[in-house]
Each structure stands twice: as C-alpha cells, then as structure tokens.
N, C-alpha and C positions, 0 to 999 in steps of 0.2 A: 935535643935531636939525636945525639951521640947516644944517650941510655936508650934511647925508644929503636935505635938501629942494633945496638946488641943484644937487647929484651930479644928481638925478630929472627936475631944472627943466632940466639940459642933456644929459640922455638924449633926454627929450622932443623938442628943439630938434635934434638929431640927427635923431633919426626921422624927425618931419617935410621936412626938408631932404634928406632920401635920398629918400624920398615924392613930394617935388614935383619931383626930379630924375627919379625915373622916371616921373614921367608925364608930363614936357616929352620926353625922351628918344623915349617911347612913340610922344606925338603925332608927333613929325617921322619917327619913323622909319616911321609912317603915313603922311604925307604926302606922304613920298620915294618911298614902294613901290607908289602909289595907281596907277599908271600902267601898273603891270604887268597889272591888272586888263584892261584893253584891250589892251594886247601879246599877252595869251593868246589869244585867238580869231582872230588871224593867222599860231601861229608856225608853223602847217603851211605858209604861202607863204614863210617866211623863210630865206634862205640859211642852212646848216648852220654854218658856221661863226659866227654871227651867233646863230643862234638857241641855239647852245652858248656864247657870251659872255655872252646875256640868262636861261638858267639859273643860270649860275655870280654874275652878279648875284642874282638870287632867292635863291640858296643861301647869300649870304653876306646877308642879310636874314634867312631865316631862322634864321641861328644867332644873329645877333644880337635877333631877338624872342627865342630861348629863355632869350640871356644875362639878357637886363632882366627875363624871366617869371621864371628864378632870382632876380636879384638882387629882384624884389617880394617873393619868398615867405618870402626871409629878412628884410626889412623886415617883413614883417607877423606875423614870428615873435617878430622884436627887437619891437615894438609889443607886441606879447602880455605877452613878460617885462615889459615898463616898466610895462606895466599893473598886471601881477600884485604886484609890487615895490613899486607905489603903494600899494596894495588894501592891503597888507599892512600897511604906513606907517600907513593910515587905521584897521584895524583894532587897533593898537599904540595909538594915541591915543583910538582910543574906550575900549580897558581901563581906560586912565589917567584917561580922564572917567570913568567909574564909580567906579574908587577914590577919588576926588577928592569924589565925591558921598556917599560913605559918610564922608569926612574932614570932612565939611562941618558933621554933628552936632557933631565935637570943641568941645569949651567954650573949647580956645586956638587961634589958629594961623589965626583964619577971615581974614584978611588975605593972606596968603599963600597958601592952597587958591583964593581968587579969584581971584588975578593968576595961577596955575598952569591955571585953568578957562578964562580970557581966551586966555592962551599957547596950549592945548590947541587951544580954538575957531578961535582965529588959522590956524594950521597947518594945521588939518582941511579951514578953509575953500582954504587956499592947495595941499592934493593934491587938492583936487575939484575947483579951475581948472585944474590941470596934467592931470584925468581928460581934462575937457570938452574941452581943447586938444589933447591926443592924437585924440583922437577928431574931429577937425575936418579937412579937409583931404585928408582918405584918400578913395581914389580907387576902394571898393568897398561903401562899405556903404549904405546905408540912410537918403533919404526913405521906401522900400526902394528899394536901387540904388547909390549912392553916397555918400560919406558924408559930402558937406558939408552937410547940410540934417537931420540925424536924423530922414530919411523910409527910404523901405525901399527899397535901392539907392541911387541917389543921391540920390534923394528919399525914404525917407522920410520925408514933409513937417508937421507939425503932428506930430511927436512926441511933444510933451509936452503929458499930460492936463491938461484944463481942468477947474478942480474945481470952478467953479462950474456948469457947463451939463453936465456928464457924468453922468448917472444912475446909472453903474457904482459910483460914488464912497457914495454911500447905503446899499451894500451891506456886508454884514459884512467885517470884516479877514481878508485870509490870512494864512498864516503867513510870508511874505516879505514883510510890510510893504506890500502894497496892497491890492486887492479883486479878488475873483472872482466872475464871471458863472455862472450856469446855462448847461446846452445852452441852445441858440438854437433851439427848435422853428420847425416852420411855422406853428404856430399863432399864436404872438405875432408873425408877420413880417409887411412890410407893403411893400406892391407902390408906396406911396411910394419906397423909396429905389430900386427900378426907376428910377421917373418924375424922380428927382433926378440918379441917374447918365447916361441916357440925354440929358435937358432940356443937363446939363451942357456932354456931351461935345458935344451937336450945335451948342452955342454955341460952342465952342470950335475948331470946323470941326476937329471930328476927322474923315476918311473912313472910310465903312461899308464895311467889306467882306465880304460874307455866306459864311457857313461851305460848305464844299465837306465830303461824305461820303468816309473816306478809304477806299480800294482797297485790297482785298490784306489776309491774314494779316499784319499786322505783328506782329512782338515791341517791347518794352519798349524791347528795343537799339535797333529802327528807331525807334522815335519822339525817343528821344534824340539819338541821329543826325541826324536832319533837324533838329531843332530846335534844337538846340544851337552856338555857336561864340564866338571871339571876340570879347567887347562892344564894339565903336568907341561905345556910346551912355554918356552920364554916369550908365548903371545900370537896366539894364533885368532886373533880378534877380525879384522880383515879379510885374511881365506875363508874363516867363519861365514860371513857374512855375504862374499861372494859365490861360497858353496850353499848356502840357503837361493841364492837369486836361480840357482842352477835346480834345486828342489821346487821352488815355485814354475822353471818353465816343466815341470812334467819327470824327471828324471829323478833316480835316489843317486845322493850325494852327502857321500859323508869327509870330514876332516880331522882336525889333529894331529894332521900328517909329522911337522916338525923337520928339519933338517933344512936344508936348500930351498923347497918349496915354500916354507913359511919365510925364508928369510927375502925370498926373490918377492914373495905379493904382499908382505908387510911395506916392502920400499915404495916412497913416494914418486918414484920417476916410473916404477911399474904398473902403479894404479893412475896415474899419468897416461902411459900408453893403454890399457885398460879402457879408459875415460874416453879414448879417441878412436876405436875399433870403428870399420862402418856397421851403421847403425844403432850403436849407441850414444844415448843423449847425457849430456854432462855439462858443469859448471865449474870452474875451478877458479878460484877467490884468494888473493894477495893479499896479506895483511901482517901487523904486527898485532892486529887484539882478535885472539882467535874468537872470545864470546862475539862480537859486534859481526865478525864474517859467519860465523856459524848461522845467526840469527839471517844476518842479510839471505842467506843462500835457505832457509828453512822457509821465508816469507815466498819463496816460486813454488810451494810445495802445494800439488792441486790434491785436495782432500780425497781421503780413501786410495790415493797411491801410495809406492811402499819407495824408499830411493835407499843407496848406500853412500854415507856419510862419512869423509875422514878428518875429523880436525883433530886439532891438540896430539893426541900421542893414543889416539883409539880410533877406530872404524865402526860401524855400527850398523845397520838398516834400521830408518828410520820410517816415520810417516805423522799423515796431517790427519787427526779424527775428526775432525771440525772445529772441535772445542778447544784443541792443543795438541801439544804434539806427543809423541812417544817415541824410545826407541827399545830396539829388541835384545835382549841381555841371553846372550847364549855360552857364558864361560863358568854358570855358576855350579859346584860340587855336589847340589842338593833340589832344592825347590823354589830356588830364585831364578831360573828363566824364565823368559815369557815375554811380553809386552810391560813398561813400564814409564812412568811420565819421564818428559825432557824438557829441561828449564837450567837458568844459567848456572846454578847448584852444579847441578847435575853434568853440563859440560866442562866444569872446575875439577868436580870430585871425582865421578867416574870417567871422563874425555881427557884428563890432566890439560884443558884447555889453560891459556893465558891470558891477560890483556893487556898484558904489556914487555914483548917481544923486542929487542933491541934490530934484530934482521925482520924481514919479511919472512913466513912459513905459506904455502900453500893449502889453503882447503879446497877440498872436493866433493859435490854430488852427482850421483847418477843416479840417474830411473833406471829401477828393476825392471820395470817393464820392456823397456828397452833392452837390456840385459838377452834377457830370455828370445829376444827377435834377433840376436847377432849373431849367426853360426861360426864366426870367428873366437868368440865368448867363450861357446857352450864346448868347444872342440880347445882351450885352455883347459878349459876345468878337469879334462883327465891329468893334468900335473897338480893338479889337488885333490881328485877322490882316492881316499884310503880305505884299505880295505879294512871292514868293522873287526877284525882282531887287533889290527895294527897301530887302532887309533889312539894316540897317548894324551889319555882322557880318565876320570875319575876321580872318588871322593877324595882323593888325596889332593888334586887338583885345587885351582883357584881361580878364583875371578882379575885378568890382567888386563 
C-alpha cells in the first residue's frame, strides 16, 4: 500500500513539474512573439526580403505554440489518468473501511480492525492531499478559469461551500452526497443580487461598456469565431461563456477582458447570484463527486438547448444533441474551438472535475435561453464586453 501511495505521490510531482514548465515556456514564448503584433500593420512598407525573414520568425513561433499546445494536452491527459488511478486507490480503501466496519461486531480481534480503520483513514486522507495537489497549480481550470484558486477558470474563487451560511445545505440529500436546489424561478428572484453585482463591480472600477446590437445573419460559427481565441488571461473561461449567452440574445460581445472583471465572474458566489437574477432558470448541485453532480444536473438537459455549466475548476456552455452531450471550447490559440463531445474524461481532463472532494463544492446550470430573457443579465454584461483591441487574446494564448 505504502509503494503504490508514493509511485502516485511522484506521478503527481511529475505532472505538475511538466505543468509549470509549460506555462513558463508558454509565457515567454508570449512575450518574445508580443512584437510581432505591431510588425504586422507595416509589413506592406517592408522590404521583401525582410518581410519574408519576419514570416519565417512567426512560422517558427507558431509551431512551437503547437508543440507546447501538444505537449499540454498530453499533460492534461496524464493528469486525468493520475487522477483516475488515485480515485480508484480511494475507492479500494473505502471497501476495506466497510469490511472493517462489519469486523468490528466480531467479539475477537477488535484491537487489530482499529489499527487497520486508523491505517485505512491514514491513507485515505493522504490520496485526498495528493487529489487537492493535482489539482492546484494547473493552468486551466476553475475560480472558473484557472485552476489555482478552485473558482471557475482561474478563479473559481470560493469553491467550497459554506455550510454554515448556504441555505442550499437545508435541503434534502441527493444521491451524490450533497444537495439539490429547485429551478430558480422569477419568482423567488430578487433584484438584490442586481444591486450587489452591479454596487460590486462599480467599486471595483470595472469599465462599462454598453452592448452594441449585432449586424447581419450570423450563424453559431460566426459568433464563435469572433469570440473565441487563445487565453493570455489567468482564465477567462466563465465570462467566455457568459458573453457568448449575451451573442446568442442578439448583441456583439466580446471578452478577454482580464483584470477585476474576470476575477469577480470566475467567483462561485457570483455566478451564484448570476444564477438567481429574475428570470433566469438555474440548478445548483452540492457534492463531493463533481463527475456524479455534473451528470445528475446534465440528465434536466432538454435537447437542442444550449445552458452554462460550472463544475470542477471550468465553465462552459453546454448542450443535449440527443445522442449526447457537448460542450463549447472557446479558449483555443488555433482551430480547436467549436462544439465538442462531453463525457466523464472530458469533465476530469478538460473541467479539472473530481470524485472525491473531502468538503462539499458547488455545481451550477443555467439555460441560456433564460439568460438572454433577463434584462438584469444583459445590462451585466457591459462589465464584461471588451473592446476588440483590448482583448488579451491570441496564438500566444491557451486553453485554461
């Protein structure tokens, strides 16, 4: 038991150490290529020869973003397996604590089922600091955004539920070990958490910037398009995802804002009040196993709707095709945005979800559709649209 807990304890240490190498790697090879940004809007006046040196620079940047956008995605795959490996470890020692506890009636022997209960505990608690530690450090998940902070992105920020002040908590058990809310009517909504988000953000000197009406038959692809790119922000996954709900009700909106903004709607107590605006419809889901709530809250999902999703240490817009599910990947450098499948993998590897959380975390759905009907909503979102020079977005960028 002891080898197979430090084999794990230096998987883990690996991971991370690949982790923090590509996102030092990442940074500078941002910082070297920042220049070219302004080379571009002169190289019509630049000698030819000259101006074909400073391509074949760019071209050797861009393959070396694709090498590190590879070598992430197999770090985040190897992360998965350690995960999964762990999970497994944990659920091995919880059988053992159940037998132990049926041993425990025995009339001999109760000296020995103790020190095996203490062993067991011991262990258990030592794969649920190697979870927490996995999980730290990574450079895409979840205040929502990024995943130093288990907020959604990099921030999802106040992750973990307060059981003393959480109303949620009062509620009957689910069957993954936390509690489930009701739809979120209008009715019970209260134009408070307006007045708390808004009071917030204006003390914060976030800049308003009022929604423009967008032009033109767009398709699904165009909205994607314009909004989507490589993240240079510590996780703007979340606002992402909320300024798309604001493109589907009619309006252009763009993101990558960074600063205040991303770090106030990555937080879980903000996409919280968010959740409960009147007229928006929401589910918000207690648990220690983020895969088991993810799924619960994805099975209300009526097909051909589109909702935003926050578990584990990512946000997303998701939806039901009939066949399964998908969610919307909008933080990639190149030509991995779009629509793509969502399965427990995929809430491990790209959601940094868990299954075995020592506290309770909070997950959250909302219909889009709902979104788009709350003028309390749509009149936020000018503390998230950026203006498209400002947006700190590109191939230097990554997927967080």
């Amino acid at each position: 038991m002891g080898n197979r807990f430090e084999k794990k304890r230096s998987e883990v240490k690996d991971v991370k150490e690949v982790g923090e190498r590509i996102k030092i790697d990442r940074t500078t090879l941002r910082d070297e290529y920042a220049v070219m940004a302004s080379i571009d809007s002169v190289m019509s006046e630049i000698d030819d020869e000259i101006a074909n040196a400073i391509n074949e620079v760019k071209a050797v940047g861009e393959r070396e973003d694709d090498r590190l956008e590879t070598e992430h995605q197999e770090n985040v795959k190897e992360k998965g397996r350690v995960a999964n490996e762990i999970s497994d470890e944990l659920g091995k020692l919880e059988k053992g604590t159940a037998s132990l506890e049926a041993a425990h009636e025995l009339p001999f022997g109760k000296k020995s089922v103790e020190q095996a209960r203490r062993d067991y505990k011991e262990q258990s608690d030592k794969y649920e600091q190697l979870l927490d530690e996995l999980g730290e450090g990574e450079d895409e998940k979840v205040d929502l955004g990024s995943r130093t902070s288990r907020g959604i992105g990099s921030s999802l920020e106040g992750a973990r539920d307060n059981k003393e002040n959480d109303s949620e908590l009062s509620e009957s058990q689910s069957e993954v070990g936390g509690t489930i809310s009701d739809w979120i009517s209008d009715t019970f909504s209260n134009s408070s958490n307006y007045d708390y988000i808004v009071g917030h953000l204006s003390k914060a000197n976030v800049e308003y910037r009022p929604l423009q009406i967008a032009h033109g038959n767009r398709t699904n692809e165009d909205i994607i398009n314009r909004l989507s790119g490589g993240d240079l922000t510590q996780g703007s996954c979340s606002s992402l995802a909320l300024a798309y709900a604001g493109n589907i009700a009619g309006f252009d909106v763009l993101d990558f804002r960074d600063g205040a903004s991303r770090d106030f709607f990555s937080s879980r107590d903000s996409i919280k009040k968010i959740a409960s605006l009147p007229m928006v419809r929401s589910v918000t889901l207690s648990g220690t196993d983020d895969i088991a709530s993810a799924n619960q809250l994805m099975r209300d999902m009526a097909p051909g709707k589109e909702y935003y999703l926050a578990t584990g240490q990512h946000a997303a817009i998701i939806r039901n095709t009939g066949n399964g599910y998908e969610y919307l990947e909008l933080q990639h450098p190149s030509n991995g945005n779009g629509w793509h499948e969502l399965n427990d993998y995929i809430l491990t590897a790209r959601f940094g979800a868990s299954r075995n959380h020592s506290v309770s975390y909070s997950n959250f759905m909302i219909e889009v559709e709902s979104l788009t009907n709350s003028q309390e909503f749509l009149n936020i979102l000018g503390y998230i649209n950026t203006a498209e020079s400002a947006q700190a977005k590109g191939v230097a960028g990554n997927v967080r």
